[in-house]
C-alpha positions in Angstrom: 0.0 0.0 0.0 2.9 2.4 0.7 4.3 1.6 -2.2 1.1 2.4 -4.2 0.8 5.9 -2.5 4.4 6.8 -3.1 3.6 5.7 -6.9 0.3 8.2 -7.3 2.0 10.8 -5.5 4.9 10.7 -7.7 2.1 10.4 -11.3 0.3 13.2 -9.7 3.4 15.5 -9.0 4.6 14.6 -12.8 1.2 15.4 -13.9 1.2 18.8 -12.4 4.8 20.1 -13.2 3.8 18.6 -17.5 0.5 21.0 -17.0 2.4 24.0 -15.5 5.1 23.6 -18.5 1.8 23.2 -21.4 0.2 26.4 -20.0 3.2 28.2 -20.1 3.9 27.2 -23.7 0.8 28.2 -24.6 0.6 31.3 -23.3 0.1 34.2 -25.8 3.1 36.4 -26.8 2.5 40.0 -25.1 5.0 41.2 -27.7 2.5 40.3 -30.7 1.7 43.9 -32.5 2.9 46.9 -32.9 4.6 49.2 -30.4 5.5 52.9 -30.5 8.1 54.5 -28.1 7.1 56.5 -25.4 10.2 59.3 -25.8 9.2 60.9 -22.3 8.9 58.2 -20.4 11.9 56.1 -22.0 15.7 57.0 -20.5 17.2 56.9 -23.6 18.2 60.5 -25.5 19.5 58.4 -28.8 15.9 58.3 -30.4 13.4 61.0 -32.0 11.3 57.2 -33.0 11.0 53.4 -32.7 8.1 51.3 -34.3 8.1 48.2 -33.3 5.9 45.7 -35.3 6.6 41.7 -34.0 4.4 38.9 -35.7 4.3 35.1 -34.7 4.0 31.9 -37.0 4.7 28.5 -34.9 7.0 29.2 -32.7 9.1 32.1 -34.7 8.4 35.7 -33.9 9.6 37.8 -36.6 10.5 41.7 -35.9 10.9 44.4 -37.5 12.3 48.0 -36.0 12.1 51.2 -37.7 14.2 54.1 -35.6 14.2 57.5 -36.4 17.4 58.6 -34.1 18.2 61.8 -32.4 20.3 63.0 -35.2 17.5 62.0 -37.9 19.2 59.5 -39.3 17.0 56.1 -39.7 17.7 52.5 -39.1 15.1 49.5 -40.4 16.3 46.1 -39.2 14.8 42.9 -37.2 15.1 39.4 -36.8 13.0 36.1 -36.9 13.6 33.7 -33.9 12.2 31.4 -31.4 12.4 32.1 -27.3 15.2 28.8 -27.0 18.0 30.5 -25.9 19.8 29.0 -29.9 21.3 32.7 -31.4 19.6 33.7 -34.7 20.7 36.2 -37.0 19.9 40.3 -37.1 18.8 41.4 -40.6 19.3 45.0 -41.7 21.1 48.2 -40.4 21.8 47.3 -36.8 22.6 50.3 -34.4 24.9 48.1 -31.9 26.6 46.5 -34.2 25.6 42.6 -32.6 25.0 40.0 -35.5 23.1 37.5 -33.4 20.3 37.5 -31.1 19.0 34.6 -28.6 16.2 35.3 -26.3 14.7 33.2 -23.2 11.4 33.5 -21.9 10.2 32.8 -18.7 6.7 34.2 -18.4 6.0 37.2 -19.5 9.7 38.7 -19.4 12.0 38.2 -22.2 15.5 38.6 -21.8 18.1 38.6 -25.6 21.6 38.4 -25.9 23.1 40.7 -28.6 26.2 39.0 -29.8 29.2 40.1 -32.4 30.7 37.0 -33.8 30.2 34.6 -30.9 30.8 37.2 -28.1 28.3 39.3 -25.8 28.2 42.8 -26.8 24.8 43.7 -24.4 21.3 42.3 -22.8 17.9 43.0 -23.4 15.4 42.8 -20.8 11.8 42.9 -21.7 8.9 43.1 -19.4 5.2 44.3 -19.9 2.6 45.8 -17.5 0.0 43.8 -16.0 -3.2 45.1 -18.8 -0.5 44.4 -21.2 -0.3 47.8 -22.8 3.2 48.9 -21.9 6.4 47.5 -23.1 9.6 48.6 -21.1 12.9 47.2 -23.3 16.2 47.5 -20.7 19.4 47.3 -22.3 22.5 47.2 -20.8 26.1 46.3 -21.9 28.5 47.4 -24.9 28.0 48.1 -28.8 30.7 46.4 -30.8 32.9 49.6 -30.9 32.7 49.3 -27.0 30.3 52.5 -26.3 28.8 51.6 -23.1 24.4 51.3 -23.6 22.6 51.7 -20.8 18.8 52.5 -22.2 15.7 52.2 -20.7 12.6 52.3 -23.2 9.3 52.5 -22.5 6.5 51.3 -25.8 2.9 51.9 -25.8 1.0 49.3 -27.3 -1.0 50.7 -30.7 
């Protein structure tokens, strides 16, 4: 009998920790849509603009950045990857220089690793309010001609 109850604890334990793991698979993707930088609330005097559009198929989310900086100059770039931690490649005219991006999610916070061949130049970290309308993006670290970004940005959700 002790043997059975140790058993069912152990099937109902597994069975708990496999659910925990399916509903946070399947959670929705806050950063789905488009989002448009808050200038006065964001700590970051590099940008007049950032759009931010990110769109999911499967497990890729694909996004795409269109900055308008402080000295009107514009950048378009983005990337398609999945939250697994593998890097995947930057597409377009990247600011920081990095070549490779991996993100990691756990929950609703995202947090990226910008990389220049195979080494880390600086970390995103991506969180969201609780009604899901904000989108605060802190960076921190070095672009790849070692200029030190520290950057907090806060999006509104369009």
């Amino acid at each position: 009998m002790r043997r059975l109850l140790t058993v069912l604890s152990i099937a109902v334990l597994a069975l708990i920790v496999s659910s925990a793991i399916l509903a946070q698979s399947s959670q929705s993707d806050p950063r789905i849509g488009t989002w448009k930088l808050n200038v006065t609330k964001s700590k970051d005097n590099t940008r007049k603009s950032d759009t931010r559009t990110y769109t999911q198929s499967g497990d890729n989310v694909t996004a795409h950045f269109e900055i308008v900086n402080s000295d009107g100059s514009t950048q378009v770039y983005g990337y398609t990857a999945k939250s697994d931690g593998k890097d995947y490649p930057w597409t377009g005219q990247v600011p920081s220089g990095a070549e490779t991006l991996s993100v990691k999610r756990v929950g609703n916070t995202f947090t990226g690793e910008n990389k220049k061949g195979g080494k880390l130049l600086f970390t995103t970290r991506t969180t969201f309010s609780g009604d899901g309308k904000v989108m605060t993006v802190t960076t921190k670290g070095t672009d790849a001609d070692g200029k030190s970004i520290d950057a907090v940005r806060v999006f509104d959700k369009q």
